[in-house]
N, C-alpha and C positions, 0 to 999 in steps of 0.2 A: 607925181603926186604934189598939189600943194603943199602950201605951208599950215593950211589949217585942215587939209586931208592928214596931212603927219601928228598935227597933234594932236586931231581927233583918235588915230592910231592908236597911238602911244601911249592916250590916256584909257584908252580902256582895256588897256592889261590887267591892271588889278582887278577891277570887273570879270575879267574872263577867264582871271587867276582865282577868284572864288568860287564860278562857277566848275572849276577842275578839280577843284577841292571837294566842293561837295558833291559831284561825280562819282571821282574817286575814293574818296575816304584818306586822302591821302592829307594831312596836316602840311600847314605854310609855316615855313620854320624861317622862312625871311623873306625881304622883297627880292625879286628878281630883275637885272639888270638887260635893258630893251634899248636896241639901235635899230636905224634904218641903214640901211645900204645901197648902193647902186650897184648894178650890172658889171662894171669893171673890178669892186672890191669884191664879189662873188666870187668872181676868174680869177682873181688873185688869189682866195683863201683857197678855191679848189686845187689851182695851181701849188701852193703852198703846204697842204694838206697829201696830195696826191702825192706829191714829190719824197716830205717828212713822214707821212705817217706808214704804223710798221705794217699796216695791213696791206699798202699799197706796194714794199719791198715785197710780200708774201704774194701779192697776185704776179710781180713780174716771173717769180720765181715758178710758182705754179703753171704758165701759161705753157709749160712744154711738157706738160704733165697733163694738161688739157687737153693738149695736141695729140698727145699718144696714146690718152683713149677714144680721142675721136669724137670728143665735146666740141671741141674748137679746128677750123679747117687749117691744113697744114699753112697757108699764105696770111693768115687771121692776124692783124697786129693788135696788139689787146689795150696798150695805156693809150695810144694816143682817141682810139674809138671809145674808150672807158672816160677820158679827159670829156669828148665831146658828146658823149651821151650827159655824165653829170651837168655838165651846161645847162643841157636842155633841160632837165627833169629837175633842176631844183628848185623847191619850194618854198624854202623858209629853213633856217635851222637854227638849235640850240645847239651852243660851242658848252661843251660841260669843262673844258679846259677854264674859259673866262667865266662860264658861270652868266651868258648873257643869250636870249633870245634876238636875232637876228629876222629883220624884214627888210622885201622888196622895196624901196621906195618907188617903182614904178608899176605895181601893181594896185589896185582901187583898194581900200582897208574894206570893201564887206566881205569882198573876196578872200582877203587873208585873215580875217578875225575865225575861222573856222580851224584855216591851217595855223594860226595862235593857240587858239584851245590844243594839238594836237602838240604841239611847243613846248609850251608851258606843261603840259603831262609831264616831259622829259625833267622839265625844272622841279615839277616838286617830287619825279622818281629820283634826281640826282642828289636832293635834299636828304631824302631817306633813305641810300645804300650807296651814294658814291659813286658814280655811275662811271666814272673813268678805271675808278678798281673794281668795282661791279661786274663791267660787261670784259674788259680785257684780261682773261685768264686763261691768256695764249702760252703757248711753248714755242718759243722761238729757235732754238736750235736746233739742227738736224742731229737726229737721233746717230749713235756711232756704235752701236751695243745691244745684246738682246734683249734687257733691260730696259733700257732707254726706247727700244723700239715698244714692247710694253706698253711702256708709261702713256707714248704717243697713241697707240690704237685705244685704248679705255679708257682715255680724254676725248677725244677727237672732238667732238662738235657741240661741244657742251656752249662755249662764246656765240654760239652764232644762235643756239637755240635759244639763249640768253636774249640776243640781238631781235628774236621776232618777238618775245617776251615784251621789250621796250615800247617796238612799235604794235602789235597786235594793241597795247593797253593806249597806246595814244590813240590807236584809228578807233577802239571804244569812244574815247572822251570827244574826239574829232565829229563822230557820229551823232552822237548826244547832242552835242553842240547844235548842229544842222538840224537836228528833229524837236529842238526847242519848238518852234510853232509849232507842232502837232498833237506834245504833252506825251509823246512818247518817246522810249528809250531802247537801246539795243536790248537792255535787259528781258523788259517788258514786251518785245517783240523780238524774240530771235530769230523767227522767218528771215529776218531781213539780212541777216549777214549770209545765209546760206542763197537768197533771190540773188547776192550778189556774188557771192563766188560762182555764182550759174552764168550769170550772164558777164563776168568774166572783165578783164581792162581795158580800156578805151586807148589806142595805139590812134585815134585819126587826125591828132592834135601835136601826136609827137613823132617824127618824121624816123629821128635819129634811133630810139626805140624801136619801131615799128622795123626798121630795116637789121636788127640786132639780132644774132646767132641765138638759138633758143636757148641757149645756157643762160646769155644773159637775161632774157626777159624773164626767165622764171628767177635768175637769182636776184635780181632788181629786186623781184616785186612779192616773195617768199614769206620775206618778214611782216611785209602786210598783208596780203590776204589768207596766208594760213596761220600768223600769229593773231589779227584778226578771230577768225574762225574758231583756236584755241581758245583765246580770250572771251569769247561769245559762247563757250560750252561750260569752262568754270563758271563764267557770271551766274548761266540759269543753274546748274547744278549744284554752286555750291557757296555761292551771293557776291556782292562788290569786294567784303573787307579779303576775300579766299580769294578773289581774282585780281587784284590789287598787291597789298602786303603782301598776302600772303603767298602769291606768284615771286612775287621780290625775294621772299624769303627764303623759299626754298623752290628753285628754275628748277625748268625741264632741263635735263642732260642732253636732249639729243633729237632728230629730225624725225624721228619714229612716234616720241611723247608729242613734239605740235600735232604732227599729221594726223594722229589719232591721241586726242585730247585726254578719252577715258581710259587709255593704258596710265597716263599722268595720274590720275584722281583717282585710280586704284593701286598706287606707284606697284604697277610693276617693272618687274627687271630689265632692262636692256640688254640682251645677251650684247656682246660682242665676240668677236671669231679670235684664237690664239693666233701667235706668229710665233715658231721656235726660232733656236737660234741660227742663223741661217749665214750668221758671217764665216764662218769657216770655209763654207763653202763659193763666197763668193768676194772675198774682201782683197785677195792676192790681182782681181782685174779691175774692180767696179771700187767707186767710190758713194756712199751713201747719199741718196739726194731728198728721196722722201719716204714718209712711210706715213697709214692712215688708214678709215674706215670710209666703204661706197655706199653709201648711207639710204636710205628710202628714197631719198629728193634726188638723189643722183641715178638711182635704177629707173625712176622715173621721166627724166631727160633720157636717158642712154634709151629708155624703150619708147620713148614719143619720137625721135631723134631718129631712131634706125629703122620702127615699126609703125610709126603712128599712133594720135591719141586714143584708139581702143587698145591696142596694144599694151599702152602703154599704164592707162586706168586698168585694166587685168591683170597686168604682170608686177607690179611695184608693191601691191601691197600681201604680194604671196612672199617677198624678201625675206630674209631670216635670220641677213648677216653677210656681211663681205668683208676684207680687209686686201687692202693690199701694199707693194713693196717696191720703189722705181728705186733703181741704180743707175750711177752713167761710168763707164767706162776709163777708166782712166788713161787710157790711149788716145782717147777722141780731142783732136785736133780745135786750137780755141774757136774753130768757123763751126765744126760741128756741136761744140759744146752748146750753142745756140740753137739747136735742132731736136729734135724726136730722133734723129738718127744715133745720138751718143747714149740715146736711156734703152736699160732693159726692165722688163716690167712684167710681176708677178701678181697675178688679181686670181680672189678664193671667193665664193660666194656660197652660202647657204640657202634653200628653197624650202616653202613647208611642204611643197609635194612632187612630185619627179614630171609630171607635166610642164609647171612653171620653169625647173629647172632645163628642161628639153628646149621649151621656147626660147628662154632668154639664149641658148647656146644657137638656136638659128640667127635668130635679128643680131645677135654678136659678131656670126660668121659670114651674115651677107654680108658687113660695113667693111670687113677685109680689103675687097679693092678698092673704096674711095679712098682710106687709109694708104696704104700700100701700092708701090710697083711693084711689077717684075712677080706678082701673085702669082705661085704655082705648087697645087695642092703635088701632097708626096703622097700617096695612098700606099705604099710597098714599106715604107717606114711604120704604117698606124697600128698601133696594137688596139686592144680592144676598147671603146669607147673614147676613140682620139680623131681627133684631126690632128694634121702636121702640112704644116706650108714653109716653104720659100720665099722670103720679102727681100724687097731692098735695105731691108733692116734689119734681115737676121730673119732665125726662125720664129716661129709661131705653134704655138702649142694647143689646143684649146680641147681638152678634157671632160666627160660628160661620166657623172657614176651616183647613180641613184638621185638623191638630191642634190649634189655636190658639181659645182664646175669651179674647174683650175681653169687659167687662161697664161699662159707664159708668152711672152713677148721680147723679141732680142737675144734673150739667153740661146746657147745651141742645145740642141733637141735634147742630148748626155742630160745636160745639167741641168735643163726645164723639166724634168722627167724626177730628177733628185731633189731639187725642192718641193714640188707638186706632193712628194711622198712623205717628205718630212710635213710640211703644211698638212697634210689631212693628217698625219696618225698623231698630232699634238690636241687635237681638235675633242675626241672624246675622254683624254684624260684631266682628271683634275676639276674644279667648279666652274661652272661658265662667270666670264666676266662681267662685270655692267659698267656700263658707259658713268664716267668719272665728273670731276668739275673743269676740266679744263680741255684744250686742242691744240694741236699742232696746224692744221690744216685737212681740210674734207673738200675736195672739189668746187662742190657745184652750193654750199651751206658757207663754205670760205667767200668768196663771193657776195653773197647772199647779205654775210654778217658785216662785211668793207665794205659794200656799197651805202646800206640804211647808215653806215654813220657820217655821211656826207649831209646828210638832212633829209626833208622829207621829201618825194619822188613825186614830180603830177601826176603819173599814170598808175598813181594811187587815191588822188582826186576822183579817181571816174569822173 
């Protein structure tokens, strides 16, 4: 970029900070602080970022959580491919730490005055709720107590829902922006956000993408096109100041409220599924590693992933509730603590009808041997409604009863058998829960909410 490409740039922030404004509805409570960058101080901040920040300690921590449901393949190394994905896809970002909008200097400024409008959103949503304590209202420690496991499931994925919250409202003002020559607006035309979740992300520009396990592309690209999509249903339903503010003011809890907008706008409840207390029974071998909800967005992967995308658009939005429980071992060996082989793992799911339930338990049951060696079903062991196998990992349990699948994993069959039982008969006593203001961590929406806060992604460009 020149030197009078830059300060054409630069000068037309406030211009573009106006027009966000009156977008939005969102008030300019100050000016906003605009540098350019090069290519190397990118790689350093992502470097920098990916190293310090906590969500990136949370993905190293997850990726063997990933592994052992068979989201991510057992050889899959995750930061350094997360490192060189972020490379490629970034766009532009607002640091809410400095409080400063960050550009390419080696990108043309008409090209990034669009991805500015989408910027500057984040500046004047950080203006009006703080957007470092806004979006981060994680839990960070592993849960060690019934309790505390609790706390974790009926938070779970409130940040991240948060997180497409951020971006669904920029890729509005982003949109807007670009439709300037036409005189129309998302609002005015919401065809348009639905024409384009149809015809879906342009992967032919982005190498490192395009070659990316499907966890990551949908968790990449989550918070924009289905926060998007969210954002484009409040707007017509229920105007700018209700999709704006008043999104700020009071966010979706959870991956169920984006996917489906109008459970939001009728706030109803998010069940979430109990966990009793289950340390008793396993605290004298295993050590606590994670605990969480398998959220909509995750049955979704798990069923495009194992089934394919009819599968997977059938079966996700029959969901009704999962939770689950990893432990590792406390024997396992520091090589194996690096592995799928040290965790055991307890997944509950709810279905609204016993079909949904029956399918998800096949496409669960074919992924068995890409997961697993040494697969060898015990059928002289199965009581009624069970499968039981043999792995290189322990046993395997996977339970099928009316709407209901238990899945145990690692535990031996005795003890897979004894949670399974506690897990469901905690299930109809007492009020159902709803999804909280906060998370520990949810798979594939964990992800989802780390990645958007690197900046903004091209293969959200279309």
């Amino acid at each position: 970029m020149t030197p009078d490409e830059a300060k054409e740039l630069l000068g037309s922030i406030d211009k573009i900070l106006q027009f966000v404004s009156k977008d939005s509805h969102l008030p300019i409570e100050h000016d906003v602080k605009r540098t350019l960058i090069s290519r190397d101080e990118v790689n350093k901040h992502l470097q920098k970022e990916f190293n310090e920040d906590k969500g990136a300690k949370r993905l190293e921590r997850s990726e063997i959580v990933l592994k052992k449901f068979g989201l991510l393949d057992q050889d899959f190394h995750l930061k350094p491919f997360l490192l060189t994905l972020l490379t490629e896809q970034i766009a532009g970002f607002y640091d809410n730490k400095t409080k400063t909008v960050n550009l390419l200097d080696w990108v043309a400024p008409e090209e990034q005055k669009p991805v500015m409008a989408h910027e500057l959103t984040h500046a004047l949503q950080d203006q009006k709720v703080n957007l470092e304590k806004w979006s981060d209202v994680s839990m960070e420690d592993v849960s060690h107590n019934a309790k505390e496991d609790t706390q974790h499931i009926q938070t779970d994925e409130a940040s991240t829902a948060r997180d497409a919250v951020v971006e669904g409202q920029a890729m509005v003002v982003f949109m807007d922006y670009a439709l300037q020559p036409t005189g129309k607006t998302l609002a005015s035309s919401p065809e348009l956000a639905d024409r384009l979740k149809e015809l879906g992300s342009d992967t032919s520009d982005s190498p490192v993408l395009a070659r990316a396990p499907l966890l990551l592309q949908e968790s990449l690209l989550f918070p924009y096109d289905e926060g998007l999509s969210f954002e484009d249903r409040v707007l017509v339903k229920a105007g700018v100041d209700a999709g704006f503010a008043g999104v700020l003011q009071n966010p979706p809890a959870s991956s169920t409220e984006i996917m489906h907008p109008d459970a939001y706008l009728a706030h109803t409840p998010v069940p979430v599924l109990r966990l009793p207390d289950i340390h008793p029974l396993i605290d004298a071998e295993y050590a606590p590693y994670d605990v969480g909800v398998m959220g909509e967005l995750d049955v979704k992967i798990l069923a495009e992933l194992f089934g394919g995308q009819q599968m997977a658009g059938a079966l996700s939005p029959e969901w009704a509730g999962g939770v689950y429980y990893a432990a590792q071992r406390k024997n396992a060996t520091p090589v194996e603590k690096e592995t799928t082989a040290s965790l055991a793992l307890l997944y509950y799911s709810q279905w609204k009808n016993e079909d949904s339930a029956r399918s998800f338990v096949r496409i669960y049951e074919a992924e068995l041997p890409r997961k697993y060696s040494g697969l060898k079903r015990r059928e002289s062991d199965e009581k009624d409604g069970e499968r039981v196998y043999t792995t290189n990992e322990g046993d395997v349990l996977i339970s099928f009863n009316g709407k209901t699948v238990y899945v145990g994993e690692g535990f031996d069959l005795a003890l897979s058998r004894k949670l399974r039982d506690q897990v469901m008969s905690v299930q109809s006593s007492g009020p159902i829960l709803s999804a909280g203001v906060q998370r520990m961590h949810e798979p594939a929406l964990s992800l989802a909410g780390d990645l958007a806060r690197f900046g903004m992604m091209k293969a959200a460009l279309r």
